[in-house]
C-alpha positions in Angstrom: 32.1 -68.3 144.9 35.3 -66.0 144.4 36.4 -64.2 147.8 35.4 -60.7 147.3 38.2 -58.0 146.3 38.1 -55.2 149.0 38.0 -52.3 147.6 39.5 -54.4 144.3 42.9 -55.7 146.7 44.9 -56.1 143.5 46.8 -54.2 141.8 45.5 -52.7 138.7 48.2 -54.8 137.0 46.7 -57.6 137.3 43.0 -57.0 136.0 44.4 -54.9 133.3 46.9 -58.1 131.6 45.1 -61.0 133.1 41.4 -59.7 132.2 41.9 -57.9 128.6 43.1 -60.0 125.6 43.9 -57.6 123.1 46.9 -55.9 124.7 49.0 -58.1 122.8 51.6 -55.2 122.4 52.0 -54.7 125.9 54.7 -55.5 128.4 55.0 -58.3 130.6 52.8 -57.4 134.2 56.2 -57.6 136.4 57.5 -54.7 134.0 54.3 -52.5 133.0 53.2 -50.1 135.2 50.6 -46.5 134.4 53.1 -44.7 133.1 53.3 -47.0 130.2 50.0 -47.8 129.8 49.2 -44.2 130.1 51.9 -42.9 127.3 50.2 -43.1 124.0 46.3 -42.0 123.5 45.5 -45.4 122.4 47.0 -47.3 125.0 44.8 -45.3 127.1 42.0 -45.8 124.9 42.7 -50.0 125.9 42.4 -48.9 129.6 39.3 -47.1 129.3 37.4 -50.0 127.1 38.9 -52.6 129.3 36.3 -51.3 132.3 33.4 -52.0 129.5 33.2 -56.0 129.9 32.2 -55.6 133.8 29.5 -52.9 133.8 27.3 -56.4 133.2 26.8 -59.4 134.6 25.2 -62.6 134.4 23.5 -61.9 137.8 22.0 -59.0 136.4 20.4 -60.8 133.5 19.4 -64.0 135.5 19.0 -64.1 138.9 18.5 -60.0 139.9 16.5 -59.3 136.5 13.6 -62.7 137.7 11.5 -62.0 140.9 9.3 -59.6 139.9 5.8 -58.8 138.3 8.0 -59.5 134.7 9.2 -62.9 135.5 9.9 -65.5 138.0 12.4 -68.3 138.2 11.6 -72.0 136.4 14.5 -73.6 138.7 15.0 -75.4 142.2 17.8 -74.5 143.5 19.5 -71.1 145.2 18.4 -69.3 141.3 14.6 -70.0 143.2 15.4 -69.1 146.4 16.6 -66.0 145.2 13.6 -65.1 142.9 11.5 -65.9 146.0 13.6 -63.6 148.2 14.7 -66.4 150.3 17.9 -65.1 151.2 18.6 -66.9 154.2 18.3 -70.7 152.9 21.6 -70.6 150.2 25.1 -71.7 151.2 26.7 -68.2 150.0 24.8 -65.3 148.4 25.5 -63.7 145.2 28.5 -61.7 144.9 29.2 -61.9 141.6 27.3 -58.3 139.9 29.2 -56.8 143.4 32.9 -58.0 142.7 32.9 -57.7 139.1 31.4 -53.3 139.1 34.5 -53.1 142.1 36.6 -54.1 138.9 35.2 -51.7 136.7 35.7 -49.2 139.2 39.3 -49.7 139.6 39.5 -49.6 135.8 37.9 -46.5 136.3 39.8 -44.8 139.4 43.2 -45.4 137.9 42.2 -43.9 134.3 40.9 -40.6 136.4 43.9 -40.8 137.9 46.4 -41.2 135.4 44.5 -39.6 132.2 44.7 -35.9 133.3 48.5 -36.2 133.8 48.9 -37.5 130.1 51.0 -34.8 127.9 49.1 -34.8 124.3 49.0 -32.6 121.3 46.2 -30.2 120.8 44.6 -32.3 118.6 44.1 -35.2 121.0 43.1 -33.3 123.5 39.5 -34.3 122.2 40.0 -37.3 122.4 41.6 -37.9 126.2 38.7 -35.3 127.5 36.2 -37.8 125.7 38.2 -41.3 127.8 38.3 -39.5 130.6 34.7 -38.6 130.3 33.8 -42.2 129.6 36.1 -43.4 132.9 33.7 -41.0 135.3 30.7 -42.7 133.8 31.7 -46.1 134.3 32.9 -45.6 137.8 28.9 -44.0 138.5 27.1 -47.0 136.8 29.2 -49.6 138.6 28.2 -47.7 141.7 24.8 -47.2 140.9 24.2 -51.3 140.4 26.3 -52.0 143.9 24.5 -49.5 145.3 20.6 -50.5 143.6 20.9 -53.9 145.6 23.3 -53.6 148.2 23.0 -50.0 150.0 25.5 -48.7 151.9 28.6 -50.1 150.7 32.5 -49.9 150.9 33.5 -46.4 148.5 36.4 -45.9 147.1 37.7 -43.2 143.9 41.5 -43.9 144.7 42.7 -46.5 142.9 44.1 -49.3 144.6 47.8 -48.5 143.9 47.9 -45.4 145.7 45.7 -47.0 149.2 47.5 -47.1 152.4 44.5 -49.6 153.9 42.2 -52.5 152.1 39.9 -52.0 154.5 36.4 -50.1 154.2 32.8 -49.8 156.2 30.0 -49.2 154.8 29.6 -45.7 153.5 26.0 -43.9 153.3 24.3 -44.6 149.9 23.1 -40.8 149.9 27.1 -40.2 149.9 27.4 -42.7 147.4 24.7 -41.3 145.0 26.1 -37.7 145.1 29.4 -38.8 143.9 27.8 -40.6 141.4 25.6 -37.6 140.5 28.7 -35.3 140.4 30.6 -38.0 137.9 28.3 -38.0 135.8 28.3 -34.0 135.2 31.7 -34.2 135.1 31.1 -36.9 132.2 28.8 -35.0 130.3 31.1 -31.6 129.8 33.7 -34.4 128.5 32.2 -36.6 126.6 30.8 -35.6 122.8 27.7 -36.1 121.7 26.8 -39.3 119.4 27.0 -37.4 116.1 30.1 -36.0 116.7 31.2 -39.5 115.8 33.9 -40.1 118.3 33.1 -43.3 120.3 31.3 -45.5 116.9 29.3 -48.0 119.1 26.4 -47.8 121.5 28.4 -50.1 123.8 30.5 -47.1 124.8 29.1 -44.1 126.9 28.6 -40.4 124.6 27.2 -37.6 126.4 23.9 -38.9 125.3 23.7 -42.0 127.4 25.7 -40.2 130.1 22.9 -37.5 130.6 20.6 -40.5 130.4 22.3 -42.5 133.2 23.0 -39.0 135.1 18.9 -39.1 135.1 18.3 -42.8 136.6 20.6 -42.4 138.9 19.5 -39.1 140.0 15.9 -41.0 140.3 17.4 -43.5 142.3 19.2 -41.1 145.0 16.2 -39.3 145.4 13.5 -42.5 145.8 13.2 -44.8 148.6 15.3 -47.2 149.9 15.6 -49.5 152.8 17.8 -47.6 155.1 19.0 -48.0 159.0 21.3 -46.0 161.6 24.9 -46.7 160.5 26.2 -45.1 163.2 26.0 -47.6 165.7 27.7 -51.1 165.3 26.7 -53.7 165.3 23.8 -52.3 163.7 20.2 -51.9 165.6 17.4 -53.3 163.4 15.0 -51.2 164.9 16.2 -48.9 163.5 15.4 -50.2 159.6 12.8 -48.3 157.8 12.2 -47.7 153.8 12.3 -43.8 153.7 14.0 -41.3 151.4 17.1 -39.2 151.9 15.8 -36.5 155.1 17.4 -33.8 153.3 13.9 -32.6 151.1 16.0 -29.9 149.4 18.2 -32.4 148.0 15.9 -34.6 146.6 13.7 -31.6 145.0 17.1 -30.9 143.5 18.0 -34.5 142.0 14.7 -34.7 140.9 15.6 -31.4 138.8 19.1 -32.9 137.8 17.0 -35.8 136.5 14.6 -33.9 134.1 17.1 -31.5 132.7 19.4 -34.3 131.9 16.5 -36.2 130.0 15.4 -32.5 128.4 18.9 -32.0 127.1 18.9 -35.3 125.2 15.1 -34.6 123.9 16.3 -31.4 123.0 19.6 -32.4 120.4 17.0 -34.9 118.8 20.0 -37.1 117.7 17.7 -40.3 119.7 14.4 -41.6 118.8 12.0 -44.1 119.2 11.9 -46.7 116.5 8.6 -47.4 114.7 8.6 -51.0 115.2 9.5 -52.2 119.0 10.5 -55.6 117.7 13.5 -54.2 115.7 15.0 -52.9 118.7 15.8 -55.9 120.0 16.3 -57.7 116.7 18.9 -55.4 116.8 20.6 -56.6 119.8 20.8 -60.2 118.7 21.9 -58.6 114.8 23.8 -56.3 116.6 23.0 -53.0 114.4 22.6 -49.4 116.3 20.1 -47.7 115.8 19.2 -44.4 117.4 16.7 -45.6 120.6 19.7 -48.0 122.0 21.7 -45.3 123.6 24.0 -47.8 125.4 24.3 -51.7 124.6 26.4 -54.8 126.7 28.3 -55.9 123.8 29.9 -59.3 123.7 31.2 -62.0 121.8 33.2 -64.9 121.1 34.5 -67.7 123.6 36.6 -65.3 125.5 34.0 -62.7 126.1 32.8 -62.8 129.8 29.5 -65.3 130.6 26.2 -63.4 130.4 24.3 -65.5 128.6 21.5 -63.3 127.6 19.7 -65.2 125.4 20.2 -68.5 126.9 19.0 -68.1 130.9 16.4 -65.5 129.5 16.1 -66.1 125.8 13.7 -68.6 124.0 13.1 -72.5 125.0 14.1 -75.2 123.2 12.8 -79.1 123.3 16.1 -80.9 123.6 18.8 -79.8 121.1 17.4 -77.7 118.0 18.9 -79.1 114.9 19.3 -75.1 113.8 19.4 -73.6 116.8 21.1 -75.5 119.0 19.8 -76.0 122.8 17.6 -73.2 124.4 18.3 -73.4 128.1 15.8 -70.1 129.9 15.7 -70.5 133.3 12.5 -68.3 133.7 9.4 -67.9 132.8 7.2 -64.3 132.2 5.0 -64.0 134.8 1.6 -65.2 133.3 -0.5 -61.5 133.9 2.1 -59.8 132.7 0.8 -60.8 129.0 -2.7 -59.0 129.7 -0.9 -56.2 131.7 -1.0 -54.8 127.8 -4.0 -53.3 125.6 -5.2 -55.3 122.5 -3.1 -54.0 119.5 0.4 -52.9 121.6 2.8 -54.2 119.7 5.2 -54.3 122.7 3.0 -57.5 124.1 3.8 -60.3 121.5 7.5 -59.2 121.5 8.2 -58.8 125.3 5.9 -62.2 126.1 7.1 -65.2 123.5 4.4 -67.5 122.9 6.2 -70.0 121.0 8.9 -72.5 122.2 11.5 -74.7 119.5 11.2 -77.8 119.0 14.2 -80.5 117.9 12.9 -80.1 114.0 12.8 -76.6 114.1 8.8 -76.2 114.2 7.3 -73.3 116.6 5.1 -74.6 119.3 2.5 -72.3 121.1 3.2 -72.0 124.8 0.7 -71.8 127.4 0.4 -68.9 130.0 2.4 -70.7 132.2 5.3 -71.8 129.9 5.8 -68.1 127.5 9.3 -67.1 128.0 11.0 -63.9 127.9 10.7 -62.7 124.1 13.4 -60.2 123.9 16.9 -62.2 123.7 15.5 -64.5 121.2 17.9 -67.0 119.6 15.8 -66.9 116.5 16.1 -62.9 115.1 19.9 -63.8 115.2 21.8 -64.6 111.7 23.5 -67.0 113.1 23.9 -69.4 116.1 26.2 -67.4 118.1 29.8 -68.3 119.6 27.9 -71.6 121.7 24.3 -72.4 122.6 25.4 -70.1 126.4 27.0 -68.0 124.5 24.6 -66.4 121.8 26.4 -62.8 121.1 23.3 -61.1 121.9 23.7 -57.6 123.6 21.8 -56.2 126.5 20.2 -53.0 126.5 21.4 -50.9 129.1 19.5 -47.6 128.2 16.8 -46.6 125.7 15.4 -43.2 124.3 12.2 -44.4 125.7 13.3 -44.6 128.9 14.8 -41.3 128.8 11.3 -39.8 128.1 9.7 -42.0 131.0 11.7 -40.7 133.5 11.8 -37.1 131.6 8.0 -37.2 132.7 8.6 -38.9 136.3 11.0 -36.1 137.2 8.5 -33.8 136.0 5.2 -35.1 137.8 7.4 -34.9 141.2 8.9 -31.4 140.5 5.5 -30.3 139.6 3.1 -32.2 142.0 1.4 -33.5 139.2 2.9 -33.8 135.0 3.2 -30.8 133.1 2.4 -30.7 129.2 5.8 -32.1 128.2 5.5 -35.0 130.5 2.3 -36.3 129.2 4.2 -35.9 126.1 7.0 -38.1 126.8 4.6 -40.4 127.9 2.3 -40.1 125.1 5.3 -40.3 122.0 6.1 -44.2 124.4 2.3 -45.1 123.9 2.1 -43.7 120.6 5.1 -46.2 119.3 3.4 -49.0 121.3 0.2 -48.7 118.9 1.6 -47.8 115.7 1.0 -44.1 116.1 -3.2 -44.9 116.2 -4.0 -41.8 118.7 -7.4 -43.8 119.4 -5.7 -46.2 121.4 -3.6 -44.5 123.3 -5.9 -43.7 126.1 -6.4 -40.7 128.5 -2.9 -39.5 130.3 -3.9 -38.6 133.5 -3.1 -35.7 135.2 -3.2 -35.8 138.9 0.2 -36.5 140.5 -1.1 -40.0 142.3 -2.4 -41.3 139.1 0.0 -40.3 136.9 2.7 -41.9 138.5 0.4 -44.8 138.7 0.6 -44.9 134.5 4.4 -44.6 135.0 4.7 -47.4 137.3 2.8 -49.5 134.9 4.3 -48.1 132.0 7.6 -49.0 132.9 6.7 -52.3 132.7 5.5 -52.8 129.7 8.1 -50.6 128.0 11.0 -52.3 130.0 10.3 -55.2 131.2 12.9 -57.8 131.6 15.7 -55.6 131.0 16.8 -55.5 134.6 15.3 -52.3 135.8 12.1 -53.5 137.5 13.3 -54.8 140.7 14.8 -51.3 141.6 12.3 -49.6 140.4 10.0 -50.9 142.7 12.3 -50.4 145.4 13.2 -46.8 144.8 9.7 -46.6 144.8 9.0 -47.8 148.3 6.5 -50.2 147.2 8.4 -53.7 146.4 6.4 -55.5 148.8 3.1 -54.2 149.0 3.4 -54.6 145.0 4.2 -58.1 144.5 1.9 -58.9 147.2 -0.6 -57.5 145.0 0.7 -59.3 142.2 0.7 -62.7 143.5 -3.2 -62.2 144.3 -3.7 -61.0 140.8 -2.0 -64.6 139.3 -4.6 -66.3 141.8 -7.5 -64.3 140.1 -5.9 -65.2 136.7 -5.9 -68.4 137.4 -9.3 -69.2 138.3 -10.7 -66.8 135.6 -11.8 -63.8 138.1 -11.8 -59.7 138.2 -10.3 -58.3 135.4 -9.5 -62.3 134.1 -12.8 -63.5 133.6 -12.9 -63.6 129.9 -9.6 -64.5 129.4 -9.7 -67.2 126.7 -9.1 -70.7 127.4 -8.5 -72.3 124.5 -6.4 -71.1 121.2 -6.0 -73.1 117.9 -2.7 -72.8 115.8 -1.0 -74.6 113.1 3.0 -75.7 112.5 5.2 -72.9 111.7 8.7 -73.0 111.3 11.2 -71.1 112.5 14.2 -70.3 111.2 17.1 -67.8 111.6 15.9 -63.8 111.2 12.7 -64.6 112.1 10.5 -62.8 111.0 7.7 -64.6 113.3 6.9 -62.0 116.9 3.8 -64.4 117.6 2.6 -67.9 116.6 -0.8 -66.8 114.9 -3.5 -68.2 116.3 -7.5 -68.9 116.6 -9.2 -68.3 119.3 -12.2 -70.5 120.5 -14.5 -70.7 122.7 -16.8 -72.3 124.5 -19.5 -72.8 122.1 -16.6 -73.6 119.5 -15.4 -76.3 121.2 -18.8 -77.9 121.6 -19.0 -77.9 117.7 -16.4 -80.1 117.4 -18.3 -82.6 119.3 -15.4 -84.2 121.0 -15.8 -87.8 122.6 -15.5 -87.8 126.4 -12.2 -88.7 126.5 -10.9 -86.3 124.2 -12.8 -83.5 126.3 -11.1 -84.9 129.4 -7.5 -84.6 127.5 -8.3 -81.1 126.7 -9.0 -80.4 129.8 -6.5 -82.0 132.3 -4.3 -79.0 133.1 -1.4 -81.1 135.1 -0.5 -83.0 132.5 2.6 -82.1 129.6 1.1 -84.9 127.5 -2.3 -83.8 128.0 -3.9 -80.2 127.6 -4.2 -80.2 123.7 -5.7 -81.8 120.7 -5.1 -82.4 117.1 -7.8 -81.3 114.8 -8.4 -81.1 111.4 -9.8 -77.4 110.1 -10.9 -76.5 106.3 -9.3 -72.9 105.1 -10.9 -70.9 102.5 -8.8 -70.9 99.6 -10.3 -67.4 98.4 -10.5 -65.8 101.6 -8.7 -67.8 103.9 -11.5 -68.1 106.3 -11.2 -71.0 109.0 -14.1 -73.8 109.5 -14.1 -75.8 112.7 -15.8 -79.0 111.1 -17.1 -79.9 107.7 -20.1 -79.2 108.2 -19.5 -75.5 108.8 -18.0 -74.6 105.3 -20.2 -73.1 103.3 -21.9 -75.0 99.9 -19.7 -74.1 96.6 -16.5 -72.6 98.9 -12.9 -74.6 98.3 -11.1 -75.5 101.0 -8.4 -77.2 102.3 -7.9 -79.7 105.1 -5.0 -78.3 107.9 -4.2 -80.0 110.6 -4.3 -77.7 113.9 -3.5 -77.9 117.6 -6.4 -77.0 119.9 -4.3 -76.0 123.0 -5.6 -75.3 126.6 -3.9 -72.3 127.4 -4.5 -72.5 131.5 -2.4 -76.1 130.8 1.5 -77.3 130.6 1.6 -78.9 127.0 4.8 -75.9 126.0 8.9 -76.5 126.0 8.5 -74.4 129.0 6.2 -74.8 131.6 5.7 -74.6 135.5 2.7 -76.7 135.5 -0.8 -75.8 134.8 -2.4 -72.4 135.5 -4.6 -74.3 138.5 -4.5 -72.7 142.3 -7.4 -75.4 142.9 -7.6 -79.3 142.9 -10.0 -80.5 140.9 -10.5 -84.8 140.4 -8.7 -86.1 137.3 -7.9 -82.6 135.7 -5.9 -80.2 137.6 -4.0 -79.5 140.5 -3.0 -77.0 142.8 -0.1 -75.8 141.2 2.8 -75.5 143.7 4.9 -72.7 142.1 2.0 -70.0 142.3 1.1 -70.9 145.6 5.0 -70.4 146.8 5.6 -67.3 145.0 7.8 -65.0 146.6 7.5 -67.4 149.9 10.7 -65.9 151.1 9.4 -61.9 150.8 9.5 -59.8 154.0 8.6 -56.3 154.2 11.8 -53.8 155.7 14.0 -56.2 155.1 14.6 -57.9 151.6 14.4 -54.2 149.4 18.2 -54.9 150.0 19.9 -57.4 149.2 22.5 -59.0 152.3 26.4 -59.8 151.9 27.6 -63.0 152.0 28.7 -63.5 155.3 31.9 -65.6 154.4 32.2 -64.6 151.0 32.4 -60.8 151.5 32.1 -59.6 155.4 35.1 -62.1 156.4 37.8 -60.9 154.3 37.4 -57.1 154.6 38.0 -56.0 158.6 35.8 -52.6 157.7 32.9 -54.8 157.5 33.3 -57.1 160.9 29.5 -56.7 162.3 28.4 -54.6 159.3 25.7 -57.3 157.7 22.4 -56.1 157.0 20.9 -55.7 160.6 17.6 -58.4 159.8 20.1 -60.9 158.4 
């Protein structure tokens, strides 16, 4: 690992030459300095897009996006130990997501520094305001994601240049947040709105995605976190406690700052909600705007920094695709989080993938324990990307749809319960979900407890996997109790009990094949039960294959089915299609769904030894092993990574670490 930058200790020089490519007009470093860069509009314009390529990371996509009731880690190695919340059994923690936003926010200090001073004609006035707007809000996102997972935290709004001292304690995240809060008004009376056409890409900030980030972070200074005396160091871990801000006035406040932020982007009604939740994320791997993506990662190429979204969180492949190339998702969806949804939301097949790729290019069904994350898939692209790591697929760092969740969040806390336009907001997300059919929408509640109940779970299955859930759960003060909860809901799933007792155990599909633009969401499939299966009349041993659940070669048959030619109706056995009706013999795969015949798998959906057919599976029983209440809600620096280099932070680890 890299040795931290305090407070970004180097000169903004450096990062701006060494880290951007296309200043290819530009002066040596030894003889460049702000005044230059700062002379013409555009050259300012270079400074202000050069921040852009660190407001993401790869942490933020892999390792800090897994660990939650959305996903969990397929590895064994630190990757695990992290998704488990072991944070205490890795040689250096991660660091990466908190050196590369300090970057961005040395980008950031030295455009607000230098922007205002720049001597322009009327008619670029425009212009600068909108760059200097765009500066504020990437300093307060940067912050917001140090801030998410670390807590208090070295601040800084000077850039480096103009510091007497590299060194920096921790300063109070409420502190933090405010700033944050107050850059992001100043962003939004600088920046134009989308259709005014200045800034042509979602993966720059308009006043639209600043009033949208103003709201979450808004959320986020006025939830819970895991807090402790900083006063005193060393610190006194008896003092640690998950609480909100004590200043009650203030949070009313943000909570107010968040909901007319999101009521000022419903109101100009230049976003909306797509009609078909797939193509929002087709989208991202075409990478078209559209008006629900209100701010995108955008990369591409071999020079473009190493997210890999799409490849640590995309879809699996069995060896080396001869199309696509090698598949390489280092995480699974967590297996309830598939029925977490209502038959008919469309939202379920596209954020759960049930297929994996194998070497010819066919489509094989996955099992609950091997679907993968079905957003960043490899197969909506055009094309294959720069490399197989490297798939040019953008990351969604705000939707319209989340703008109208936490629209009706802030509302239900203002109000002590939602008001008419929060069940709204909440109704136009559920609406999209089911194809605007009002029948399946479902009650909104309206008591305060249980409507935030709907938004806790709604966020889910709206954004899953996109990186929020983990601080979600945090800012609401329930990480813990929650993924305790969840863990004991994957042991119900998995021996068929509660809400999981019908949960079908066997599905029948045929080859499909898959090929670039895609237009596949889900592998169609048949399911069966119990009474089908006995039709067949399998033979002992093929009744003992279908039903060993530890086993990759096991799991699954091949059967022959008869289709109705006229109406496409599917027989199970000859016998069963009717006298006079043409058909035609398909081969199908009968596949045990609580098994591990998929590309991906974590071994069969089994909690319980049973003789020659399953086995306690290992990975559920170990989930989030390394979880401990009041203490892992924030993440702890690296001791000789970070705390070593900067003085400020000498006896300044988190106080349980």
């Amino acid at each position: 690992m890299k040795k931290i930058i305090n407070i970004i200790a180097i000169s903004i020089l450096l990062l701006i030459f060494s880290s951007c490519q296309d200043w290819l007009d530009m002066p040596s470093e030894s003889k460049a300095d702000s005044s230059s860069v700062f002379s013409t509009v555009s050259r300012a314009e270079m400074a202000v897009v050069g921040a852009y390529p660190y407001l993401h990371t790869q942490e933020l996509g892999y390792q800090l996006l897994m660990g939650t009731d959305e996903s969990s880690s397929t590895e064994s190695n630190s990757k695990y130990n992290v998704s488990n919340y072991d944070y205490t059994n890795l040689t250096g923690m991660l660091s990466s997501t908190y050196t590369t936003m300090y970057r961005a926010i040395e980008y950031a200090n030295v455009c607000i520094r230098n922007i205002p001073a720049m001597s322009v004609s009327e008619s670029e006035q425009a212009k600068v305001n909108s760059l200097l707007g765009e500066a504020y809000a990437i300093r307060a996102y940067a912050y917001w994601n140090i801030v998410r997972f670390y807590g208090d935290v070295p601040y800084s709004d000077i850039p480096t240049a103009d510091l007497t001292s590299f060194s920096s304690s921790r300063v109070s995240r409420d502190v933090i947040w405010d700033n944050c809060v107050a850059d992001l008004q100043k962003a939004v009376g600088l920046l134009p709105w989308k259709s005014e056409g200045v800034v042509a890409t979602a993966e720059r900030f308009t006043k639209n995605s600043a009033y949208g980030i103003l709201a979450r972070v808004a959320l986020h200074a006025a939830g819970y976190s895991l807090r402790w005396d900083l006063n005193t160091v060393p610190y006194d871990k008896n003092t640690v406690k998950i609480a909100q801000r004590d200043d009650a006035a203030r949070v009313k406040q943000l909570y107010q700052i968040a909901a007319d932020a999101c009521a000022a982007v419903i109101a100009k009604n230049e976003n909306s909600l797509l009609s078909d939740y797939d193509q929002v994320f087709r989208d991202l791997a075409l990478k078209q705007y559209n008006n629900e993506s209100m701010l995108e990662y955008g990369w591409y190429g071999s020079e473009s920094p190493d997210v890999r979204t799409g490849y640590v969180n995309g879809v699996p492949t069995s060896g080396t695709s001869a199309t696509f190339g090698k598949g390489g998702p280092q995480m699974i969806v967590m297996p309830t989080l598939y029925f977490e949804f209502d038959e008919g939301d469309q939202r379920r097949d596209v954020s759960v993938c049930n297929y994996g790729i194998l070497s010819n290019d066919n489509l094989q069904m996955s099992t609950y324990v091997g679907a993968c994350l079905g957003k960043y898939r490899i197969d909506w692209k055009a094309d294959r990307g720069t490399s197989d790591s490297k798939r040019d697929i953008n990351f969604p760092l705000l939707r319209y749809s989340d703008v109208l969740l936490m629209y009706a969040e802030a509302l239900n806390e203002l109000n002590n319960g939602p008001t008419a336009a929060a069940t709204d907001a909440v109704k136009a997300v559920r609406l999209r979900a089911f194809k605007k059919d009002e029948s399946k929408v479902g009650t909104i509640p309206s008591g305060y407890n249980d409507f935030k109940n709907l938004i806790i779970k709604e966020r889910k299955l709206e954004l899953s996997n996109e990186s929020l859930r983990k601080s979600d759960l945090t800012r609401w003060g329930i990480l813990y109790d929650y993924l305790t909860a969840e863990k004991e809901k994957l042991y119900q799933l998995a021996r068929r009990q509660g809400q999981y007792a019908n949960v079908g155990v066997y599905r029948a599909y045929k080859t499909v094949k898959g090929v670039f633009k895609n237009p596949v969401i889900a592998v169609p499939y048949i399911l069966m039960s119990d009474a089908n299966i006995a039709s067949l009349n399998l033979s002992a041993t093929e009744t003992t294959t279908l039903n060993t659940l530890n086993s990759t070669s096991k799991g699954y048959l091949e059967k022959t089915f008869y289709e109705n030619k006229a109406t496409g109706a599917v027989y199970f056995t000859q016998s069963d299609v009717p006298a006079g009706a043409e058909v035609t013999a398909v081969s199908y795969t009968i596949l045990n769904m609580f098994g591990c015949h998929s590309v991906k798998q974590m071994g069969g959906l089994s909690v319980d030894d049973v003789t020659g057919l399953a086995s306690a599976n290992k990975w559920i029983q170990d989930m989030f092993y390394g979880m401990q209440k009041n203490m892992v809600e924030i993440l702890p620096f690296n001791t000789t990574n970070i705390i070593d280099v900067n003085p400020g932070l000498i006896n300044q680890q988190h106080p349980l670490y």
